[in-house]
C-alpha positions in Angstrom: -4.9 8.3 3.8 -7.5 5.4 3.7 -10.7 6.2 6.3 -11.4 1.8 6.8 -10.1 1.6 10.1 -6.9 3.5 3.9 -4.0 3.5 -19.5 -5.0 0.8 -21.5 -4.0 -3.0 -20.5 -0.8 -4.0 -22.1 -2.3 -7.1 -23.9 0.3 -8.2 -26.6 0.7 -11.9 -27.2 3.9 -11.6 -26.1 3.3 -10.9 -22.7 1.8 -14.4 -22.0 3.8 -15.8 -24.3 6.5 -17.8 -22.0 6.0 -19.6 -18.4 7.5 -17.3 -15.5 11.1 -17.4 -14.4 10.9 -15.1 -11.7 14.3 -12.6 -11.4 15.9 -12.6 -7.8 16.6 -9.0 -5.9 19.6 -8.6 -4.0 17.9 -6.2 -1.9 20.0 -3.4 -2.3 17.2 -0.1 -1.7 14.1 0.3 -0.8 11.1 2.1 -2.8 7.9 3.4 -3.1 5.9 4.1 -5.4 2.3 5.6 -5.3 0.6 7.1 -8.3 -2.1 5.8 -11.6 -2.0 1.7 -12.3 -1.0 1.9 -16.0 -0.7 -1.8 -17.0 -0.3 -5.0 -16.3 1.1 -7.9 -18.2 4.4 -10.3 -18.6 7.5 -8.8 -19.3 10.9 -11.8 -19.4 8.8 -14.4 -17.5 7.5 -12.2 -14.7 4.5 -10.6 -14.0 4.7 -6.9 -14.1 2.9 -3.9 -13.3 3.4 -0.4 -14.2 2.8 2.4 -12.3 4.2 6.1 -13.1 6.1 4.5 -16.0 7.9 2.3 -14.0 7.6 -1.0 -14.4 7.6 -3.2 -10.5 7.5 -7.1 -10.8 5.0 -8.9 -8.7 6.4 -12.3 -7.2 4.2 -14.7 -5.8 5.0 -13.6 -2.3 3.9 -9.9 -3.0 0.7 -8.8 -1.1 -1.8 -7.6 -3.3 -4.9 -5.8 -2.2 -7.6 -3.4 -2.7 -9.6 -1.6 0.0 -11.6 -4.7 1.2 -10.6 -7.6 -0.5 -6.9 -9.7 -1.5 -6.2 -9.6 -5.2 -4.2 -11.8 -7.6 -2.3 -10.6 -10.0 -4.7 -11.2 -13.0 -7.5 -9.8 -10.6 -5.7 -5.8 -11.8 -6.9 -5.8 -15.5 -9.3 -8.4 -16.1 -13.0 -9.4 -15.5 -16.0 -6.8 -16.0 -15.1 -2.9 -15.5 -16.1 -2.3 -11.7 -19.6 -0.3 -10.9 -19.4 2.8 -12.8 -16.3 2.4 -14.7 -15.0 1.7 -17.9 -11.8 0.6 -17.5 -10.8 -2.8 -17.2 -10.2 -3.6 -13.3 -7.8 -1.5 -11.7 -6.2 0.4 -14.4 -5.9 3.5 -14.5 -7.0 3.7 -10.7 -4.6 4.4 -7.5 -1.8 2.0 -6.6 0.9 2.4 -4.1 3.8 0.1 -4.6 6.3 -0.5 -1.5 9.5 -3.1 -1.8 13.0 -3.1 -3.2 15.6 -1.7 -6.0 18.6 -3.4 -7.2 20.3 -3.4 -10.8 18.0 -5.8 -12.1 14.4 -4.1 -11.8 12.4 -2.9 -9.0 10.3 -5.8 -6.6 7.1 -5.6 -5.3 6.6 -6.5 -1.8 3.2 -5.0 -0.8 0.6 -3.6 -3.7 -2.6 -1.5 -3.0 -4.7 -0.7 -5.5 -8.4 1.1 -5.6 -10.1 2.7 -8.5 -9.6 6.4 -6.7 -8.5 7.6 -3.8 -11.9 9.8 -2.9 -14.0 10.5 0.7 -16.2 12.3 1.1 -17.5 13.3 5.0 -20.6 15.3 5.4 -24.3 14.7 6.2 -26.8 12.6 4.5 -28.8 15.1 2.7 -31.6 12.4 0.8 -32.4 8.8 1.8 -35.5 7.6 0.7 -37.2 5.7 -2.1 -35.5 8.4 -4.6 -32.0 7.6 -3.2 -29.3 8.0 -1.1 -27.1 11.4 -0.8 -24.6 12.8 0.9 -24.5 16.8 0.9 -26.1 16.4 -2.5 -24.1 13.8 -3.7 -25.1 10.9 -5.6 -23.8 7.5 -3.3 -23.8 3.6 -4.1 -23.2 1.4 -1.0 -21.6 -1.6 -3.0 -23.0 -4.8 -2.2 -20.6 -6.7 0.9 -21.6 -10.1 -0.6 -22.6 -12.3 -3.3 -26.1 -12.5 -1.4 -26.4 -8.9 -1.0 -27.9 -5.6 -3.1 -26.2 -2.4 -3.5 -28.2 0.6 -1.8 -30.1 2.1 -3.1 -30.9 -0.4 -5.3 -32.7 1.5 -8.3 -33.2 0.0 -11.8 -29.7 0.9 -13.9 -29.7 3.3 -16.4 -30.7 2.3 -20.1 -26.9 2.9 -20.7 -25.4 1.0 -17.5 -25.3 -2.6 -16.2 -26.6 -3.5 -12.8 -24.5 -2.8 -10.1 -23.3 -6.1 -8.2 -21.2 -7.6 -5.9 -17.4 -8.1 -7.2 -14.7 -10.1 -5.2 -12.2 -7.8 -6.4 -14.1 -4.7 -4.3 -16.5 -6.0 -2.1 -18.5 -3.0 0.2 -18.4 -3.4 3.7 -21.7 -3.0 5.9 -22.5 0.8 6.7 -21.9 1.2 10.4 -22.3 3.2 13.2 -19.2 5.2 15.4 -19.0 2.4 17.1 -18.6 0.2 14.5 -22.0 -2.2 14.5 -23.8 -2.8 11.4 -26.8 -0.6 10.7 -29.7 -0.7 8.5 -29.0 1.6 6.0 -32.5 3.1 5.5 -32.2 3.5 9.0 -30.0 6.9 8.7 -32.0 9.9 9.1 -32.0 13.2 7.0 -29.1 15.3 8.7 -26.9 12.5 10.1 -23.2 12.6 9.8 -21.1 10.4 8.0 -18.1 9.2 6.5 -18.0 7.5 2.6 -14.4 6.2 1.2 -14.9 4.9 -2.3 -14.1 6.2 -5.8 -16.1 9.3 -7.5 -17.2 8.3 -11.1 -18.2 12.1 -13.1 -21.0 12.5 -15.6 -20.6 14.1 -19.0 -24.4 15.3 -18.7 -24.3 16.3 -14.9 -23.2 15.4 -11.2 -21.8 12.0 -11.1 -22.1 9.3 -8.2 -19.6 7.7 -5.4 -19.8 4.1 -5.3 -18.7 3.5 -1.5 -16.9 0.4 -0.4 -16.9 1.7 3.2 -19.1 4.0 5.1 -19.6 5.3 8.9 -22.7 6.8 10.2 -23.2 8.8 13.7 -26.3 6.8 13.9 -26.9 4.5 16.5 -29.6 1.5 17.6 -31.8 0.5 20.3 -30.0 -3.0 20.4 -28.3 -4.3 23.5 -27.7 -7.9 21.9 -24.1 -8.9 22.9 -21.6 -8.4 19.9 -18.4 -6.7 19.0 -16.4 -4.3 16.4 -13.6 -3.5 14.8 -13.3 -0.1 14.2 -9.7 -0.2 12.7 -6.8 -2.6 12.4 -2.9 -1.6 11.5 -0.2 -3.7 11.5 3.6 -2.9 10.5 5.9 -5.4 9.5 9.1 -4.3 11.6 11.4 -7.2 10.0 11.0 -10.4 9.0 10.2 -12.1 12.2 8.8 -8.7 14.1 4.7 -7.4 13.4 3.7 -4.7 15.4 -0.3 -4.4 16.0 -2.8 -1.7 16.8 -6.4 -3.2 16.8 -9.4 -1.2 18.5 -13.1 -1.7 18.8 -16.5 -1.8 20.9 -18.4 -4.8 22.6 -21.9 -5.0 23.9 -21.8 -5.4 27.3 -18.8 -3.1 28.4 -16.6 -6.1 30.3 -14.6 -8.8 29.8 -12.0 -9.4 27.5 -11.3 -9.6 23.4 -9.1 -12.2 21.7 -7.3 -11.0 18.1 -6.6 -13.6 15.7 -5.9 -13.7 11.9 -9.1 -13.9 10.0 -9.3 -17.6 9.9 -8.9 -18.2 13.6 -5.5 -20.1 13.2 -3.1 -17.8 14.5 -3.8 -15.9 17.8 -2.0 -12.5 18.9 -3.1 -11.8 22.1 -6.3 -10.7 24.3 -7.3 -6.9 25.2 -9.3 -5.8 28.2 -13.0 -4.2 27.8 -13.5 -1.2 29.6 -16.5 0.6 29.8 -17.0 3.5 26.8 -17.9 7.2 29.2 -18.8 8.7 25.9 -21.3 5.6 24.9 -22.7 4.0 27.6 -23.8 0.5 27.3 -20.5 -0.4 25.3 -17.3 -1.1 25.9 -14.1 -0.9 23.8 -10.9 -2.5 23.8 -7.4 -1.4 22.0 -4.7 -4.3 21.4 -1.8 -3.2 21.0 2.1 -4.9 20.6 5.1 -5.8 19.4 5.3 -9.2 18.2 9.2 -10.8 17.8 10.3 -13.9 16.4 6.9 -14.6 14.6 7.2 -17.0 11.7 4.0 -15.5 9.5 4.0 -11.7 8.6 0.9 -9.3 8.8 -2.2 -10.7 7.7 -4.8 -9.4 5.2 -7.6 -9.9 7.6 -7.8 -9.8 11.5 -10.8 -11.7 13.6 -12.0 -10.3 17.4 -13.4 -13.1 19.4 -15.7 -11.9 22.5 -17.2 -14.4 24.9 -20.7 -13.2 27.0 -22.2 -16.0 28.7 -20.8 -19.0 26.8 -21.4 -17.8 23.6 -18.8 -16.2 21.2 -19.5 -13.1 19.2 -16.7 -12.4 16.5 -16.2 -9.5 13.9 -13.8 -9.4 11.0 -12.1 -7.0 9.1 -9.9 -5.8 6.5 -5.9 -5.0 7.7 -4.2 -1.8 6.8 -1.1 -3.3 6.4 2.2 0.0 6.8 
């Protein structure tokens, strides 16, 4: 479903009206829901979401994300429309809702939310000074930090704002199959590659994807040390069970990677390097296990730690969380 390795706000007074007094679930059923973010708001103290018409209540322990970033629950709706779009935040976007059912209203454990579910996997048709295209198509890589540009990076339209970095949907840095950062301006007329982001039409003609992840088949000359995460799942089993699946590629192809949460303060385990047949020069590593009578659940972010020669190399990335 997601390839990174995925109506109008409800704004009456009355919604923030009263401080939250959050209902309780018996945890009778379980549900999920996946189909278009309708609204956001208060409804009897709690904050709320509706998605198909139904309307889910977001506790302070529910998990809110998009693609590449954690969200809040005033993150859905408010703030500037992101690149491209009209609509406030999230709405009207692609939300999956998993968590329980009882008499008293449906609760949200885990929400995702993106702007449209859209890939698009071809080969770069145009990159130069003109722009960047895949099979013809228009794409925007969005900027991966307040620092950062979009690419290309093309004075807007008379009609639309700059696009810029948002916390709420940050891009990640395009990367190769391996998954090292590369230059974008680097990929060459004919390459293939991946884009997952969200497909904004034109009225007047073909519109553009604004891409919060992409994959190349690129590579580079570099044999620097360093390490990747190409993709990182974790289940929540129960309450006190996680099961991972972490995999990646190192420069050199030996020794060993650590996984951690994305702040370093929790460690999982360590996976072996073993030397990539299909790639030489790298290495990759899958961690995989079942973790029992852990006291934190799955995180939004995972770090890889790889030591060459006293120094430590580390990559980050996003968790797909099931």
């Amino acid at each position: 479903m997601r390839i990174i390795h995925c109506v109008p706000v409800l704004m009456a007074a009355a919604f923030f009206g009263t401080a939250p007094v959050l209902a309780q679930s018996t945890g009778q059923g379980v549900i999920e829901i996946e189909g278009p973010l309708e609204a956001t708001g208060v409804e009897n103290g709690n904050s709320v979401i509706k998605v198909m018409g139904l309307t889910v209540v977001v506790t302070p322990d529910t998990k809110l994300t998009s693609p590449t970033a954690p969200l809040s629950h005033g993150d859905l709706a408010n703030g500037p429309a992101l690149p491209g779009r009209t609509e406030p935040g999230f709405i009207g976007g692609h939300a999956i809702v998993t968590g329980t059912r009882d008499v008293s209203g449906i609760y949200a454990k885990q929400v995702y939310v993106e702007p449209a579910e859209h890939h698009l996997i071809g080969t770069v048709t145009l990159n130069d000074e003109t722009g960047f295209e895949v099979e013809g198509m228009p794409v925007v890589l969005l900027p991966a930090s307040p620092d950062a540009r979009p690419y290309p990076d093309p004075a807007p339209a008379a009609d639309m704002p700059a696009v810029t970095y948002d916390p709420r949907l940050p891009g990640t840095p395009l990367k190769n199959s391996a998954g090292f950062e590369i230059a974008p301006g680097s990929v060459a007329v004919g390459t293939d590659i991946v884009v997952a982001g969200y497909y904004v039409p034109k009225a007047d003609g073909k519109g553009t994807v604004y891409a919060y992840g992409a994959t190349a088949s690129g590579d580079d000359a570099s044999q620097a040390p360093r390490v990747s995460i190409l993709r990182a799942e974790c289940r929540q089993r129960a309450a006190d069970e996680i099961e991972w699946d972490v995999r990646g590629s190192t420069v050199p192809p030996s020794g060993s990677v650590t996984i951690l949460n994305a702040a370093g303060t929790v460690q999982y385990g360590v996976a072996a390097v073993t030397p990539d047949v299909s790639d030489p020069g790298k290495g990759q590593y899958r961690y995989r296990a079942d973790i029992r009578k852990v006291a934190q659940q799955c995180p939004a972010g995972v770090l890889a730690r790889f030591t060459v020669g006293g120094k430590t190399y580390t990559a980050t990335a996003a968790v797909e969380r099931r």
